[in-house]
C-alpha positions as CSV (number, residue, x, y, z in Angstrom):
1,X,60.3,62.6,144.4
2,X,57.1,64.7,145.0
3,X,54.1,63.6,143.3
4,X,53.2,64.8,140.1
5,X,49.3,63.6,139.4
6,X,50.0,62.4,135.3
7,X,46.3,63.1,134.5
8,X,46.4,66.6,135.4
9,X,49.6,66.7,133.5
10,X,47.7,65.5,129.8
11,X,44.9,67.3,131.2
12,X,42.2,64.5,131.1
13,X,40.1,62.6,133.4
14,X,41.5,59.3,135.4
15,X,38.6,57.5,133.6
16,X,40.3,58.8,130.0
17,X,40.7,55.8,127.3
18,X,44.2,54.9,126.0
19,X,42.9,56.9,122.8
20,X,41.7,60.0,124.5
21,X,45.5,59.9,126.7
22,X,47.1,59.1,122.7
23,X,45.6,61.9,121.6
24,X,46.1,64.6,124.7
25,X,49.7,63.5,124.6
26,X,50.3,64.0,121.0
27,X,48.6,67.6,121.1
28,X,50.7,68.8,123.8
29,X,53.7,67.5,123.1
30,X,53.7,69.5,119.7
31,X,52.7,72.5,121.5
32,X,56.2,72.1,124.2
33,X,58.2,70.7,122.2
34,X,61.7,72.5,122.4
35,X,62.4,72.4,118.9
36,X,58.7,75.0,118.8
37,X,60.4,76.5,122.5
38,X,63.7,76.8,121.9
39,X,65.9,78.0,125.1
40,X,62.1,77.8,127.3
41,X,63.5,76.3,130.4
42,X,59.2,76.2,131.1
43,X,58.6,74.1,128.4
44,X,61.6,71.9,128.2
45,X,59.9,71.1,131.9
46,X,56.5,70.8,130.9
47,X,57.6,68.6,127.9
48,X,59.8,66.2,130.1
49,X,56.3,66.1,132.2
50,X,54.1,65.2,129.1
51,X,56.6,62.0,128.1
52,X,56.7,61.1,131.9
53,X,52.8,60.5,132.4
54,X,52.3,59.4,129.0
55,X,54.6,56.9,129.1
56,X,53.0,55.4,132.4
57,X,49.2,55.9,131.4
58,X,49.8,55.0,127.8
59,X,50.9,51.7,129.5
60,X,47.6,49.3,131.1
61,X,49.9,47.6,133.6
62,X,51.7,50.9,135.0
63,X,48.3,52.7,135.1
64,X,46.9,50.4,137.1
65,X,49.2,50.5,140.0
66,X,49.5,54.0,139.5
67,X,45.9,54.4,139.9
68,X,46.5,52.3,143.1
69,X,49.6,53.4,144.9
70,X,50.0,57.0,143.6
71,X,53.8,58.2,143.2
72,X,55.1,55.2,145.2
73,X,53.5,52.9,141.9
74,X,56.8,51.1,141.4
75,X,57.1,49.8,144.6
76,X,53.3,48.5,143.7
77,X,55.1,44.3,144.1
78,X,56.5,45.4,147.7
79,X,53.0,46.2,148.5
80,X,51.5,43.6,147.4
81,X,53.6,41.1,149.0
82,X,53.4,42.7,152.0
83,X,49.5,42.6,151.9
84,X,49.8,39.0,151.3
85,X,51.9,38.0,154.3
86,X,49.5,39.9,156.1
87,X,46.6,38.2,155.0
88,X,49.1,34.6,156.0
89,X,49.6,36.0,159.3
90,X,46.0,37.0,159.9
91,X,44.6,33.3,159.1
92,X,47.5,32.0,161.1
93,X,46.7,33.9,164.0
94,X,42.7,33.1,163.4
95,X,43.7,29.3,163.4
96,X,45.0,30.2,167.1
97,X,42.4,32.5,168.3
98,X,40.2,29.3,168.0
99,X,42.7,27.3,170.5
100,X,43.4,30.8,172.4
101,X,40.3,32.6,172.3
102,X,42.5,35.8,171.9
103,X,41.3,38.4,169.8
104,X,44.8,38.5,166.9
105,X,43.0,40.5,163.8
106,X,45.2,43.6,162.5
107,X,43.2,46.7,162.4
108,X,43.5,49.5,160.7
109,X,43.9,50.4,157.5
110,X,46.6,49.1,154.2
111,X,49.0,52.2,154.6
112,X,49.1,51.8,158.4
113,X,50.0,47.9,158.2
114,X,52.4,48.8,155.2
115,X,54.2,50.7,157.9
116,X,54.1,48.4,160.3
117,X,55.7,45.6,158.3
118,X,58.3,47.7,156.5
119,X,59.5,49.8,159.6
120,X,58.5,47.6,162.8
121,X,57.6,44.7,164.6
122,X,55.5,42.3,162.4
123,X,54.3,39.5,165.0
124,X,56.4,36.5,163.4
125,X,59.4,34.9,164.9
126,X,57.4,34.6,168.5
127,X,57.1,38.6,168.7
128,X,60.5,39.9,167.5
129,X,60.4,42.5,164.7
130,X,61.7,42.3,161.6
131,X,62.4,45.0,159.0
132,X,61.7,44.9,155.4
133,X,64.0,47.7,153.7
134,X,63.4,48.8,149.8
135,X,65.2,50.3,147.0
136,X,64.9,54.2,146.9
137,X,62.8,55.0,143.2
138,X,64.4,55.2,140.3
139,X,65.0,59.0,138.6
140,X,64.9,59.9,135.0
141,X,66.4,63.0,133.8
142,X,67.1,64.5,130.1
143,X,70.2,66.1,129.0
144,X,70.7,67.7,125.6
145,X,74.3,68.3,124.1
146,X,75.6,69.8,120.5
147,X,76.4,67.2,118.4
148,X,80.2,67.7,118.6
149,X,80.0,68.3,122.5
150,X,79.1,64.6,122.5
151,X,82.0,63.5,120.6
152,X,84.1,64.1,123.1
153,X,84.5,62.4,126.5
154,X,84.0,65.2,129.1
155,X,82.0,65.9,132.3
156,X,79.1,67.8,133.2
157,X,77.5,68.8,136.4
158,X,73.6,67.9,136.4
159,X,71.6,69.0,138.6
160,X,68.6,66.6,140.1
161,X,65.9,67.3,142.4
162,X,68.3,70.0,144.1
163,X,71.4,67.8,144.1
164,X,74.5,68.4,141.9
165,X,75.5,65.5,140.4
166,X,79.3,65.1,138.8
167,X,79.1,62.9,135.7
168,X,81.2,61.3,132.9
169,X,79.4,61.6,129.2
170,X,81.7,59.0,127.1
171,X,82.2,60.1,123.8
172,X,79.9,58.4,120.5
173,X,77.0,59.1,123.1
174,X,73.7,58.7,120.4
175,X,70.8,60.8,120.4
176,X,68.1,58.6,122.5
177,X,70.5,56.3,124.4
178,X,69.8,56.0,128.0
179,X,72.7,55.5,130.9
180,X,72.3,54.5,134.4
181,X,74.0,56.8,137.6
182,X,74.1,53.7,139.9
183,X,72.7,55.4,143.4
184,X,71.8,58.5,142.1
185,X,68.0,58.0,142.8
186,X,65.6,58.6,145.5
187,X,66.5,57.6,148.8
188,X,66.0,54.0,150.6
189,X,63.5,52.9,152.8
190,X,64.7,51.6,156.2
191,X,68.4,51.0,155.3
192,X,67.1,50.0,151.9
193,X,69.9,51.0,149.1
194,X,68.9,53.9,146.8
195,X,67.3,53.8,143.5
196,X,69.6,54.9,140.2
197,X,69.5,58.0,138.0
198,X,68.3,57.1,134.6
199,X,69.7,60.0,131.6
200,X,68.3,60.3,128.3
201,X,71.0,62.1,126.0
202,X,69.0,64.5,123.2
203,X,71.7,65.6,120.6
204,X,71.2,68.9,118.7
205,X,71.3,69.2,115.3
206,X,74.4,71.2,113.4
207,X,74.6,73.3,111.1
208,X,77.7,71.6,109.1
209,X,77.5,67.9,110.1
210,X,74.7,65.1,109.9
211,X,74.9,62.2,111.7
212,X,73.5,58.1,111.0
213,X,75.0,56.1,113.2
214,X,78.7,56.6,113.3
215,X,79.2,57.9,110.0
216,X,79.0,61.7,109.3
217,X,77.8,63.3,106.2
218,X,78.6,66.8,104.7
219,X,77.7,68.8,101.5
220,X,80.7,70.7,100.4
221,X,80.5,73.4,97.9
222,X,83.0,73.2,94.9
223,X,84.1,75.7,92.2
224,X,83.1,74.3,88.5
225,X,86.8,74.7,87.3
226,X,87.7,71.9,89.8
227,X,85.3,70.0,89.3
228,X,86.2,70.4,85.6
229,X,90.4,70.7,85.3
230,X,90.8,68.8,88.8
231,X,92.4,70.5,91.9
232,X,92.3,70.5,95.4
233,X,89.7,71.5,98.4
234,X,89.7,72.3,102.0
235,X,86.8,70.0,104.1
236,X,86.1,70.7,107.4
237,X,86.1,67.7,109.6
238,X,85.4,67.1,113.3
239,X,88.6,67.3,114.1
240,X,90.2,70.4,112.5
241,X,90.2,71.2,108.2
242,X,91.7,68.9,105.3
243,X,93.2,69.3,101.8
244,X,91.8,66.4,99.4
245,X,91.8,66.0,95.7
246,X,89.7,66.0,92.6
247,X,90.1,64.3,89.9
248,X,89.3,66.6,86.5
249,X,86.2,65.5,85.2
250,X,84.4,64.6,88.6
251,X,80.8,65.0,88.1
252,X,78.5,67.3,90.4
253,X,76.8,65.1,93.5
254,X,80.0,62.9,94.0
255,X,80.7,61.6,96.8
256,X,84.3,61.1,98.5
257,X,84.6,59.3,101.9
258,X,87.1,59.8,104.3
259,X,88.1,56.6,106.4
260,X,88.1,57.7,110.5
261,X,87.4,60.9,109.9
262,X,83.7,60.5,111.6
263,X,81.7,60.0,114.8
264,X,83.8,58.3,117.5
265,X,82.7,54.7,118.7
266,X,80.8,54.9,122.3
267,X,83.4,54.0,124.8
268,X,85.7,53.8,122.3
269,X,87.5,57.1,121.3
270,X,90.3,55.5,119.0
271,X,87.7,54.1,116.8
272,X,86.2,56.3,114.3
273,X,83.0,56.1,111.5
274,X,83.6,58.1,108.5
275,X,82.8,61.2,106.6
276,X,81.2,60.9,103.6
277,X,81.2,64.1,101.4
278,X,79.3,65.1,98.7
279,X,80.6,67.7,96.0
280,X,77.9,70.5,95.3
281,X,78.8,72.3,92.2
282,X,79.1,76.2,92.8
283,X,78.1,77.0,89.3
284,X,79.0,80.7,88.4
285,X,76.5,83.3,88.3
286,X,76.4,86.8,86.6
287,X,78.9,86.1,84.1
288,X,80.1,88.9,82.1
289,X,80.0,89.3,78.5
290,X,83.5,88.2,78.2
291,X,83.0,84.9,80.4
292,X,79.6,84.2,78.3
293,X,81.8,84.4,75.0
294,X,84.4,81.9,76.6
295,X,81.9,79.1,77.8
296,X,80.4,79.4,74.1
297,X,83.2,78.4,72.7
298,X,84.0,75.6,75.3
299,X,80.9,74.7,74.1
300,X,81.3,74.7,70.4
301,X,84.9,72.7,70.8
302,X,82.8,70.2,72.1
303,X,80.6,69.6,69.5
């Protein structure tokens, strides 16, 4: 993965406090957000750049070996391990230097001995190299999908860092949840296995349907005669239109649920929320003079 520098990315100094980076992030993050851009590939970019850095500099421990080892932070343990058996070896061999008189210090500087002990001969084992591989670095990628795209189960082609990558999205997937591509990261060191792809699903809104948790909620206009005599309407669910009934006398804002008739269960496509529907009155406007006279004496009967 090529190195993005995270300060530049906030646009503030590597000596920035965690209120200054707070406070970059937040004002940039309003200013690319793709709900303020949207369809701006540019921004959708920059934006996925702004959570990226935040989320390492925003955190004390990640700064620090970012500050330290650059883009190659998350192998900051390797490195450190590896300083430390070099530090073992170098006393070792200074405990025979005094028998020997030979000269055994390693010189040179921490990325030269970093390549010498995770891609060559180390010294140990009487002179015979050994190898240290490591995991390839993880990826992180974001994906956004129409709510009822993710209801289904179906695949996409995702492109990362110039690859094409052929995935399954199970249906139920929820806005926020992260999955794991096993071996879809960055490559291996030295026969090391590769890291994993890591995709963050962002679901749209719609226009029709809103969703909490697996239930689905929707306002449905209805005539004031139904609502009044009783009768029957047509919803529109996920999965094509229905007829249900109203009782005469049901009150404006009521609410009717219908059992499996919402947002299927993640991996679990025969398994359904519901769909909880409220009745909006569509009260009659312009009334003529003859419809005016009418209601007044649906009125006065009712005295």
């Amino acid at each position: 993965m090529d190195y993005i520098d995270y300060y530049k990315v906030l646009s503030v100094g590597n000596k920035a406090t965690e209120k200054e980076i707070k406070s970059a992030y937040r004002k940039l993050a309003r200013k690319y957000h793709p709900d303020v851009n949207p369809g701006d590939a540019e921004s959708e970019k920059k934006f996925k750049e702004l959570n990226e850095a935040n989320e390492v500099l925003s955190h004390p421990d990640k700064r620090k070996k970012y500050d330290k080892y650059g883009k190659d932070w998350k192998h900051a343990e390797q490195f450190e391990k590896a300083e430390q058996q070099q530090k073992a070896y170098n006393q070792q061999q200074s405990s025979r230097h005094a028998y020997t008189g030979g000269d055994s210090t390693y010189e040179g500087d921490f990325s030269d001995f970093f390549s010498s002990m995770f891609g060559g001969s180390t010294g140990f084992s009487g002179g015979q190299g050994r190898s240290h591989s490591l995991k390839g670095q993880d990826l992180t990628a974001e994906l956004q999908l129409p709510l009822r795209q993710a209801a289904q189960t179906h695949k996409q082609t995702l492109t990362v860092n110039g690859k094409k990558i052929r995935i399954t999205i199970p249906g139920g997937i929820a806005n926020g949840q992260t999955i794991k591509i096993k071996g879809q990261g960055g490559p291996g060191m030295h026969g090391g296995p590769k890291g994993d792809l890591y995709i963050t699903f962002r679901i749209d809104k719609d226009p029709v349907f809103e969703r909490n948790g697996d239930h689905l909620y929707i306002k449905n206009k209805v005539d004031l005669y139904t609502l009044v005599l009783g009768g029957s309407i047509e919803v529109e669910t996920l999965y094509g239109k229905v007829k249900i009934n109203i009782k005469s006398g049901t009150n404006p804002g009521a609410k009717i649920r219908l059992k499996n008739k919402g947002f299927p269960l993640y991996k679990n496509a025969h398994q359904h929320g519901d769909l909880i529907i409220t009745l909006d009155a569509d009260i009659p406007k312009n009334l003529s003079a003859k419809e005016k006279e009418l209601f007044e004496e649906l009125k006065n009967l009712r005295k």
